[in-house]
C-alpha positions as CSV (number, residue, x, y, z in Angstrom):
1,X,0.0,0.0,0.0
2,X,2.6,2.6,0.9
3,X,4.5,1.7,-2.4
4,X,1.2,2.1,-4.2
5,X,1.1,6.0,-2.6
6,X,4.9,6.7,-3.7
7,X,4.2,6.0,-7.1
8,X,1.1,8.0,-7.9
9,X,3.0,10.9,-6.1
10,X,5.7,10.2,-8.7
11,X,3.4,9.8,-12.0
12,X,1.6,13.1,-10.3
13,X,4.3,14.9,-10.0
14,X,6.1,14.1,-13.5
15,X,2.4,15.0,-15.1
16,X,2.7,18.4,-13.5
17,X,6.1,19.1,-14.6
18,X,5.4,18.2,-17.9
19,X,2.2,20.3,-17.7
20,X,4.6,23.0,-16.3
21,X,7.2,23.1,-19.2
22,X,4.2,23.2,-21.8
23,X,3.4,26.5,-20.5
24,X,6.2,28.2,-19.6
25,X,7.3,26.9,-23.8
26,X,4.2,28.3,-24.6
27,X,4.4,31.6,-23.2
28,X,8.0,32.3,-24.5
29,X,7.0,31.1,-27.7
30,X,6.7,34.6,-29.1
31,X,9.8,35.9,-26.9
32,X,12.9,35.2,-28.7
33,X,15.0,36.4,-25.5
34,X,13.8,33.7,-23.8
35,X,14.5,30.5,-26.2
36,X,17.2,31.8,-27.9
37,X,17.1,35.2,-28.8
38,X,19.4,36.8,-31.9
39,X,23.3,37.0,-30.7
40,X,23.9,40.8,-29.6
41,X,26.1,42.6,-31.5
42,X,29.6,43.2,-29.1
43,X,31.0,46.7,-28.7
44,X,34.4,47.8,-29.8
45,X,36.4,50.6,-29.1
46,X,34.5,53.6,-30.9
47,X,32.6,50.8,-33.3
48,X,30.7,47.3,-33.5
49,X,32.0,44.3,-34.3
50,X,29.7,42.7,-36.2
51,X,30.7,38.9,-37.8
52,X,29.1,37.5,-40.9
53,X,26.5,35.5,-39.4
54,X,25.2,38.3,-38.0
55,X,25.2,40.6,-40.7
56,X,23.5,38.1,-42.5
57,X,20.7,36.9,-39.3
58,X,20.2,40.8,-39.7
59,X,20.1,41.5,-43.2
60,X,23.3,43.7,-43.3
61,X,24.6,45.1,-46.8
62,X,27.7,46.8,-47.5
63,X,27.7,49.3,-50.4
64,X,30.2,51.9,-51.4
65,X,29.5,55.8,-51.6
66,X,29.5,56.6,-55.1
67,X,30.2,59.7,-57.4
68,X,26.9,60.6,-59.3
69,X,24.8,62.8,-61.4
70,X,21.8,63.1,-59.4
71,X,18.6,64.8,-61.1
72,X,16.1,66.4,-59.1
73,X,12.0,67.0,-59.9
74,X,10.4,69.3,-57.7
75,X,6.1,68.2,-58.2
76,X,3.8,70.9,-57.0
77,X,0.5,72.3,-57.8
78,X,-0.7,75.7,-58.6
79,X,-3.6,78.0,-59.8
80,X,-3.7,79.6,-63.4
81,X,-4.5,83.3,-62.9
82,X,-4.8,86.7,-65.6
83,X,-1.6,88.1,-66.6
84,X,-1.6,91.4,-65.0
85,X,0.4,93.5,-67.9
86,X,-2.7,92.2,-70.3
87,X,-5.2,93.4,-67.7
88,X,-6.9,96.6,-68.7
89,X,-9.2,99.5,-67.3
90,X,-10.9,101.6,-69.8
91,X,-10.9,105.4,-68.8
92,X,-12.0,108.6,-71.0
93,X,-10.0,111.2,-70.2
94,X,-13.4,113.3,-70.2
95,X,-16.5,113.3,-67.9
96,X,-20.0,112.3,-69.0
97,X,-23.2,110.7,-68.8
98,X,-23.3,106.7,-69.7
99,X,-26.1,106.4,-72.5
100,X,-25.7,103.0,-73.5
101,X,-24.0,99.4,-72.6
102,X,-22.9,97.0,-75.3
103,X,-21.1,94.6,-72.5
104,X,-22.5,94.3,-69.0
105,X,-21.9,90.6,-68.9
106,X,-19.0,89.5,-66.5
107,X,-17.3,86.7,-68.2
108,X,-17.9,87.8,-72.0
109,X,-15.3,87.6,-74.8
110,X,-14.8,91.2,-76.5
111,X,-12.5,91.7,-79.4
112,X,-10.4,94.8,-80.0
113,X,-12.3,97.4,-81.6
114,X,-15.6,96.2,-80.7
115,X,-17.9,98.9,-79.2
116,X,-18.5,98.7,-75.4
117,X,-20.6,101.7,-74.5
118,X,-21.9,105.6,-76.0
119,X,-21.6,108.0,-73.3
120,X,-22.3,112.0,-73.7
121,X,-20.0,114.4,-73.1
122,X,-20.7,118.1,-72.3
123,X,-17.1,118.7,-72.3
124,X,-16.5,116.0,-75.5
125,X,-19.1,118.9,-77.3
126,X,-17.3,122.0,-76.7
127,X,-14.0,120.8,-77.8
128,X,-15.5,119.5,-81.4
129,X,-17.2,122.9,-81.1
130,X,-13.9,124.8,-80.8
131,X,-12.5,122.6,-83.8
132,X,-15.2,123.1,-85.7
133,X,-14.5,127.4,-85.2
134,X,-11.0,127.0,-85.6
135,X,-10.8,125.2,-88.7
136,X,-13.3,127.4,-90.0
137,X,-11.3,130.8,-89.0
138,X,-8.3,129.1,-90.3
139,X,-9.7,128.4,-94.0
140,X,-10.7,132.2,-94.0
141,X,-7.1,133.5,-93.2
142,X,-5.7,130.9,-95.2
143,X,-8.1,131.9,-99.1
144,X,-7.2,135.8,-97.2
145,X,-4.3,135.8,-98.6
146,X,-3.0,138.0,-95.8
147,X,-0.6,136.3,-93.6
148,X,-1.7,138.6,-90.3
149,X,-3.1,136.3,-87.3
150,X,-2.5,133.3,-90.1
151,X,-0.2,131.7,-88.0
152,X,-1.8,132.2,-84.8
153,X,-4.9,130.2,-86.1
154,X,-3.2,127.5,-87.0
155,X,-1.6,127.3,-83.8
156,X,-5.2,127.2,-82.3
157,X,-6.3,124.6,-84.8
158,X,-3.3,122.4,-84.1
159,X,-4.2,122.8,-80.4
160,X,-8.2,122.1,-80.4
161,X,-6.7,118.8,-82.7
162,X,-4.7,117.6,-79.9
163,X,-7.3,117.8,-77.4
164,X,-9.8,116.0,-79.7
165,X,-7.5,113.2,-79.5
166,X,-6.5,112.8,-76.4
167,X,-10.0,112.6,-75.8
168,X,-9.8,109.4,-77.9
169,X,-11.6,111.3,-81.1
170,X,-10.0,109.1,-83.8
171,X,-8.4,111.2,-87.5
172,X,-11.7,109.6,-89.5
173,X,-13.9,111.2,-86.8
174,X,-11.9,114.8,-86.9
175,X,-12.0,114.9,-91.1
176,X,-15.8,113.9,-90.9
177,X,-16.4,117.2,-88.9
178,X,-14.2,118.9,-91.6
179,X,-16.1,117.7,-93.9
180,X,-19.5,119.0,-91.9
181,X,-20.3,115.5,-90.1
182,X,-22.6,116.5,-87.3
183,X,-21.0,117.0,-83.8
184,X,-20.5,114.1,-82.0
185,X,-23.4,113.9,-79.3
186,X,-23.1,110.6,-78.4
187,X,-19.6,109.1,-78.8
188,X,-18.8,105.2,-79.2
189,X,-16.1,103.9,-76.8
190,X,-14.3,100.8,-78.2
191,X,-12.3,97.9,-76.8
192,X,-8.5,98.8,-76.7
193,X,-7.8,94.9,-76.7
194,X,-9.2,91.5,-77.5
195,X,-10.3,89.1,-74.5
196,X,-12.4,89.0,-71.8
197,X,-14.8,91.4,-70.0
198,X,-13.9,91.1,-66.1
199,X,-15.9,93.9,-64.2
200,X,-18.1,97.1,-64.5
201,X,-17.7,99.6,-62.7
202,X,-20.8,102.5,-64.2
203,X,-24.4,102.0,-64.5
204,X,-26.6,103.2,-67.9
205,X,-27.2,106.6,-67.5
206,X,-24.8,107.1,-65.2
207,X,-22.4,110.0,-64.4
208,X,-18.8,109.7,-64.4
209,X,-15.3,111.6,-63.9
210,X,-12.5,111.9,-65.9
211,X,-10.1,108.6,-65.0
212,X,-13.0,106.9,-63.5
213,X,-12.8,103.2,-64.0
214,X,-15.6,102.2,-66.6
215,X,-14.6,98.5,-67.5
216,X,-12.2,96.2,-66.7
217,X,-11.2,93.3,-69.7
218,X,-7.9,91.4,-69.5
219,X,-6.2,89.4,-72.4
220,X,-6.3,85.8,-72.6
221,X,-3.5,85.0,-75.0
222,X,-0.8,84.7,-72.4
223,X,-1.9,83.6,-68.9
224,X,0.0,83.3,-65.5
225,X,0.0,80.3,-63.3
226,X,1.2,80.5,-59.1
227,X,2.8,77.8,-57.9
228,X,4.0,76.8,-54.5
229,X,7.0,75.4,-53.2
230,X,8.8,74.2,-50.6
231,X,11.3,76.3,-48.7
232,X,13.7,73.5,-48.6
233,X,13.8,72.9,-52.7
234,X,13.8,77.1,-53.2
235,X,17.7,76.9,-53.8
236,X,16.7,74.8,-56.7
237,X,14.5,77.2,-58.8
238,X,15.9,79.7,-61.5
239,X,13.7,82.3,-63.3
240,X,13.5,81.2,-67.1
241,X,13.5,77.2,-66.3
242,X,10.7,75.2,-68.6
243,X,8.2,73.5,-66.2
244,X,6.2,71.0,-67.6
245,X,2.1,71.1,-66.4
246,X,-1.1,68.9,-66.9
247,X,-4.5,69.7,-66.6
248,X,-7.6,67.6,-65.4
249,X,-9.2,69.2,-68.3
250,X,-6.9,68.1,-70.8
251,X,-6.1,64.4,-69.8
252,X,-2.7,63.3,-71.4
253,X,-1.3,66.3,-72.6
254,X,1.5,68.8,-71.3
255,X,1.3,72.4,-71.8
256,X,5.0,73.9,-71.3
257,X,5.3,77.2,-69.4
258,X,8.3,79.2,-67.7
259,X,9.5,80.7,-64.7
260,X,9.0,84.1,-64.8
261,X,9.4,85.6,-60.9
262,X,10.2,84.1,-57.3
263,X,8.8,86.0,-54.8
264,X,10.6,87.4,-52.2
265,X,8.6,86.1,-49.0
266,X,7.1,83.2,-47.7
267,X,3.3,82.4,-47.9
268,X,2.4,82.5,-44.1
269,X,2.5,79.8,-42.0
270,X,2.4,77.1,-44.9
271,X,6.5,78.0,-45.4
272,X,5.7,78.1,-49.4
273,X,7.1,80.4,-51.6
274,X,5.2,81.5,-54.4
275,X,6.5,81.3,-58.2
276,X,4.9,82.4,-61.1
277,X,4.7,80.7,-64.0
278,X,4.1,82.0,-67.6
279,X,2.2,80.4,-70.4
280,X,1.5,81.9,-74.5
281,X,-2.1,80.7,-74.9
282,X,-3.5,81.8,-78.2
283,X,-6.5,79.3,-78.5
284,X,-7.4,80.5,-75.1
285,X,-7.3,76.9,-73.8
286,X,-6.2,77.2,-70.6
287,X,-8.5,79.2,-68.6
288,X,-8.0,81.4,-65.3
289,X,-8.7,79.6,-61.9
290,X,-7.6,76.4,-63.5
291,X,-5.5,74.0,-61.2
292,X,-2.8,72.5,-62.3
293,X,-0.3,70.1,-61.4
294,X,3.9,71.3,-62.5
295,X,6.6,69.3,-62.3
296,X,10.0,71.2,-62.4
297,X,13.4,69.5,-63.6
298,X,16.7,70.3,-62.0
299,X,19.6,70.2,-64.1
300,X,21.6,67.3,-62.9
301,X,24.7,67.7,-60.6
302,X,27.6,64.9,-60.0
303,X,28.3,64.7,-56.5
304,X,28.9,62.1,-53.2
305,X,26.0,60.5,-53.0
306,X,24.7,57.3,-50.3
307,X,21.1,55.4,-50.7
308,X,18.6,57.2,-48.3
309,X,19.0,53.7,-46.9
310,X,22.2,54.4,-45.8
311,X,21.5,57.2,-43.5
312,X,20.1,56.7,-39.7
313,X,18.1,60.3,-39.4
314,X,19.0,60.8,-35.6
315,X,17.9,63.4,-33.3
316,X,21.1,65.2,-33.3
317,X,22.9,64.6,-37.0
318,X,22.4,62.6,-39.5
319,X,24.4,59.1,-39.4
320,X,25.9,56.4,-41.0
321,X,28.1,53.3,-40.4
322,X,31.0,53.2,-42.0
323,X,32.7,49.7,-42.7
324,X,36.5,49.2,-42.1
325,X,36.6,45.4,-43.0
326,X,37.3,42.0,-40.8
327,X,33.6,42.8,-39.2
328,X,34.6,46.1,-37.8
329,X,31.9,49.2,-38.0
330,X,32.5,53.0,-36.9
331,X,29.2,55.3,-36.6
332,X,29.8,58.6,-38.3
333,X,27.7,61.7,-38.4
334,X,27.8,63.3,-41.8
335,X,26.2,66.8,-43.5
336,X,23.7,66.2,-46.6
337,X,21.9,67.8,-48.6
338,X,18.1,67.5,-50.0
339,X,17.0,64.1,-51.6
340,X,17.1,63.3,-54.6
341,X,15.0,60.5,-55.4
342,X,16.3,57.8,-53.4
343,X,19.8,58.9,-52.9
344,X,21.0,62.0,-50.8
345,X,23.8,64.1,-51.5
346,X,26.9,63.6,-49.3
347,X,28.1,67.4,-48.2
348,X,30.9,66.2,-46.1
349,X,32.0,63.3,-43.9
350,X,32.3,60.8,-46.8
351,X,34.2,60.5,-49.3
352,X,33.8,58.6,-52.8
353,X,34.6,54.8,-52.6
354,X,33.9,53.8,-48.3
355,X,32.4,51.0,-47.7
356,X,29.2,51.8,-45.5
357,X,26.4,49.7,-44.5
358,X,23.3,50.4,-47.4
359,X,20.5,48.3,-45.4
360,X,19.7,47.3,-42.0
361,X,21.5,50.7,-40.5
362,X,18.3,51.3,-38.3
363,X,18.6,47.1,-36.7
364,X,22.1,47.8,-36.2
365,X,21.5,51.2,-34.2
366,X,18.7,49.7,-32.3
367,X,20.5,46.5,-31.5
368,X,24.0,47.8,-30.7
369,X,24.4,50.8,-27.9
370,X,25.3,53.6,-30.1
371,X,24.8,56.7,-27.5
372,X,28.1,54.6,-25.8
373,X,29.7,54.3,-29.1
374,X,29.6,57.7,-29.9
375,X,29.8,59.0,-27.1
376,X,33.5,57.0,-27.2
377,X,34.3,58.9,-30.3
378,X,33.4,62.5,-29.6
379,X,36.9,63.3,-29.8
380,X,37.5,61.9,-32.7
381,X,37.9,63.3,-35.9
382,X,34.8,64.6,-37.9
383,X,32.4,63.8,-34.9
């Protein structure tokens, strides 16, 4: 009986350890550290030691930096917009009533010389008035045959001329009156250009100054486009560079325009920087307001250059490992420039040829204790 009791305590207490080890395996199952974790990477003096099963348990590559001709595109976006220099306002440089409107239409296409409004002058009908007295006293001197006052008249004549046109009577209009053409009552004011009809600023029968803004029209042949971009690819943008852009409007084709001005500020808080762009449009095809979407090439530059791979962004510089062969790394911090695509450009701390680790930098930073490491090499050179 009492061997009986020994062995169930034995078979009971075998089960229990063997119930015991399933879940402490269990439980570790997902904890490498516990059932044989990856072999830590041992420190060196200023470096890791790193050997070639574990470069390749971590998925270490060694590259070289290498000389190159890197090419940049800066993408953006950017809104089409009226060139300002073929924006117009139509003035008279004589005040009136408005009799009649021809355009009143925001939006509608005028060409040059159409008519855009009569208006009646009381000034406008005094000065064809004086003409019409001058050139009159003039032909009397002149069939006199005396020269007396001759020469005054036609100083008068030349004069009520002038202010005719510069009261935008055309030469037709002024040899119709010679001719006996009825004064002008009601004048026609014409479009100076061909385009588009933007704003109104009188009423029919309406009174206004001399200067006062009666229409604004702008010219659609050659348009302006704003884009924005990025403080950080600024340096890259010259005035006069081609800039490719595509419109949702016109799938599939590319409309080629050019830099024309940088502005000197940033847009608020977005830290943009506006550039215009330029564009000759004489089907009128690409319309103000319009978004687009530009895409600027940089001409190419050869320089040091590492895969973005390559580089550990840290809090404090940007850093790399730099391989110096029989499994022996060195962290190095190291200036660069912009990216280019994949690749950034190497400023200083490299130099064409090293050997540097291209992928699993962040593993071997995270695995190995690099605030020891180069903290060990702060008195070295170029850290």
């Amino acid at each position: 009986m009492k061997t009986k009791n020994i062995l169930i305590f034995l078979a009971a207490f075998l089960f229990g350890g063997f119930v015991t080890f399933l879940i402490v395996r269990n439980k570790n199952a997902g904890n490498p550290a516990q059932i044989g974790s990856k072999p830590k990477m041992k420190m060196a003096k200023g470096g890791i030691m790193v050997n070639t099963a574990q470069r390749q348990l971590y998925g270490i590559k060694i590259g070289r930096v290498k000389l190159m001709n890197l090419t940049r595109k800066i993408k953006t976006i950017g809104e089409t917009t009226y060139s300002v220099p073929l924006e117009k306002i139509v003035t008279l440089k004589y005040g009136g009533y408005v009799k009649e409107l021809f355009i009143n239409k925001p939006g509608m296409s005028v060409v040059k010389g159409e008519p855009l409004l009569t208006v009646y002058s009381p000034q406008l009908v005094n000065s064809e008035n004086n003409f019409i007295l001058a050139y009159e006293n003039y032909k009397k001197l002149k069939k006199s045959g005396f020269n007396f006052g001759k020469k005054e008249a036609k100083g008068f004549l030349n004069s009520s001329i002038y202010r005719l046109k510069q009261f935008g009577v055309t030469n037709s209009q002024i040899n119709g009156l010679k001719t006996g053409m009825p004064i002008l009552t009601n004048t026609t004011v014409y479009s100076p250009i061909s385009g588009v009809f933007l704003k109104k600023y009188i009423f029919s029968g309406s009174y206004f100054n001399a200067g006062q803004p009666l229409f604004k029209l702008a010219g659609l042949n050659r348009v302006w486009m704003n884009i924005w971009v990025y403080e950080k690819d600024m340096s890259f943008i010259k005035t006069g560079a081609t800039v490719k852009v595509t419109f949702n409007a016109y799938p599939g084709r590319i409309f080629y325009g050019r830099t024309s001005f940088i502005y000197p500020y940033l847009a608020g808080k977005k830290r943009v920087d506006e550039v215009r762009l330029v564009f000759d449009n004489p089907n009128g095809e690409i319309k103000p307001g319009m978004y687009g979407n530009a895409e600027i090439a940089v001409k190419s530059e050869k320089t040091v250059a590492v895969p973005t791979s390559a580089v550990l962004i840290t809090g404090a510089k940007p850093l790399v490992f730099v391989y110096k062969g029989k499994g022996y790394f060195i962290p190095k911090y190291v200036v660069i420039g912009t990216r280019y695509g994949d690749y950034y450009p190497v400023i200083s701390g490299l130099k064409d040829g090293e050997r540097i680790v291209v992928s699993g930098t962040f593993l071997m930073s995270s695995d190995s204790n690099l605030s020891q490491t180069t903290g060990s090499m702060a008195g070295m050179p170029g850290m």
